[in-house]
C-alpha positions, 0 to 999 in steps of 0.5 A, spaced: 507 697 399 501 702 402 501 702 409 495 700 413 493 704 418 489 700 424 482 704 425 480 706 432 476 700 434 481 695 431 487 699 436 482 698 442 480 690 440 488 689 439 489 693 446 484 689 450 487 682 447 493 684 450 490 686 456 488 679 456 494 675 454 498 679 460 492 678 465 489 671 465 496 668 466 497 672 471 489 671 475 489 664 474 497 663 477 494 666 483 488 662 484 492 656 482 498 657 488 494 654 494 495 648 490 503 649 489 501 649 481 501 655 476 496 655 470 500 652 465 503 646 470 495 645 470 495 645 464 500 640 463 497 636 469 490 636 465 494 633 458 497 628 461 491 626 465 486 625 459 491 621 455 492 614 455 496 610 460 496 617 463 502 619 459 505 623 453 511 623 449 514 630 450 514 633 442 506 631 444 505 634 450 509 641 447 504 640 442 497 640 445 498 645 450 502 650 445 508 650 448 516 650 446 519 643 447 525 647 451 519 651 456 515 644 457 521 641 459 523 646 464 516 646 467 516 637 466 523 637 470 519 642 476 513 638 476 518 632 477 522 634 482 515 635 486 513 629 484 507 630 480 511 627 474 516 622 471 520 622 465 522 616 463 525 614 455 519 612 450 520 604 449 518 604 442 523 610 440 529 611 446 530 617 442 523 621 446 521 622 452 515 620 455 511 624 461 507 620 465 503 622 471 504 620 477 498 618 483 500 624 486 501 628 481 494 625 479 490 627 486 493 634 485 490 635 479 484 632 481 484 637 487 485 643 484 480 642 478 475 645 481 479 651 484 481 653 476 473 652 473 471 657 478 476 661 477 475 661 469 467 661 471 468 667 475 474 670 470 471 669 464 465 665 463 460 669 468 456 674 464 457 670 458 451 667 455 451 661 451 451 666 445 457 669 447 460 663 449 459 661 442 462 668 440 469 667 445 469 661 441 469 663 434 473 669 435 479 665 439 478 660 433 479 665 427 485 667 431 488 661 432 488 658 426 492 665 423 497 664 428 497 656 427 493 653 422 494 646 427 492 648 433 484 648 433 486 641 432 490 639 438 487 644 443 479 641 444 476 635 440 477 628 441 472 623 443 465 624 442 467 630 437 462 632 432 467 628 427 465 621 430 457 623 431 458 624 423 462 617 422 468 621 420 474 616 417 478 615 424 485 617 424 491 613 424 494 610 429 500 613 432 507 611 432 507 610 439 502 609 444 505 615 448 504 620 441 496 621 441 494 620 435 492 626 430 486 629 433 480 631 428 478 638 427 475 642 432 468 643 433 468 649 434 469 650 427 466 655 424 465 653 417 462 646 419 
């Protein structure tokens, strides 16, 4: 087998990514700590706050933000100490875990949301026009779906997604109603 080596701007594109993946956490996390929340707890608020009934099935919510069922239910149990979450055994499957947003945990997440879009805003999406707006979504896309063909498809979509303005079959139901159903693809699919 040939050895590839990486040409010089694909050692400085790669490096800059690290660069990225090591620093926004860490940026956002800092933003976020008057609010007593890091980025990803943000993140989970955000997950439950769009699903319906304001609750998702652990394996779920593992899934739309990306993380290991053991790292998401290590942050869930802090959110709960906090008081922003509450586990409690799915009823249409006593085998799950259901997460469900509290009220205070509800207002937490609606105070801060404004402190994390101007942290990305400022971070990230300032000096950005819509044309490279377009480009970070289509390079992170590529990406994504090299590392994991179904995450485009949890990550963004839903309602009001170009799959719905075209009439695309709907998805079926979940099993149960704290598991959402399957989202369709992203809309930011470069190949639609």
């Amino acid at each position: 087998m040939a050895e590839s080596t990486l040409r010089h701007e694909e050692r400085i594109a790669l490096a800059r990514l690290h660069a990225l993946l090591e620093l926004l956490p860490t940026a956002l996390d800092k933003e976020l700590s008057p609010a007593g929340l890091t980025s990803f707890e943000f993140t989970l608020l955000e997950a439950l706050s769009e699903a319906e009934e304001q609750r998702l099935r652990l394996s779920a919510l593992a899934s739309r933000t990306n993380a290991t069922l053991p790292r998401l239910s290590r942050v869930v149990t802090g959110l709960e100490r906090k008081g922003l979450v509450r586990k409690a055994p799915c009823p249409e499957d006593g085998r799950a875990t259901n997460a469900r947003l509290t009220e205070e945990g509800l207002g937490v997440y609606r105070s801060s949301r404004a402190r994390y879009d101007s942290a990305v805003r400022r971070m990230i999406l300032d000096g950005l026009d819509e044309r490279g707006v377009a480009q970070l979504t289509e390079l992170t896309y590529a990406i994504l779906t090299k590392l994991d063909p179904d995450a485009p498809k949890r990550i963004i979509g839903g309602e009001g997604s170009e799959d719905e303005s075209r009439g695309a079959d709907p998805m079926p139901p979940p099993a149960c109603p704290a598991d959402p159903a399957p989202e369709p693809a992203c809309p930011a699919d470069p190949a639609k």
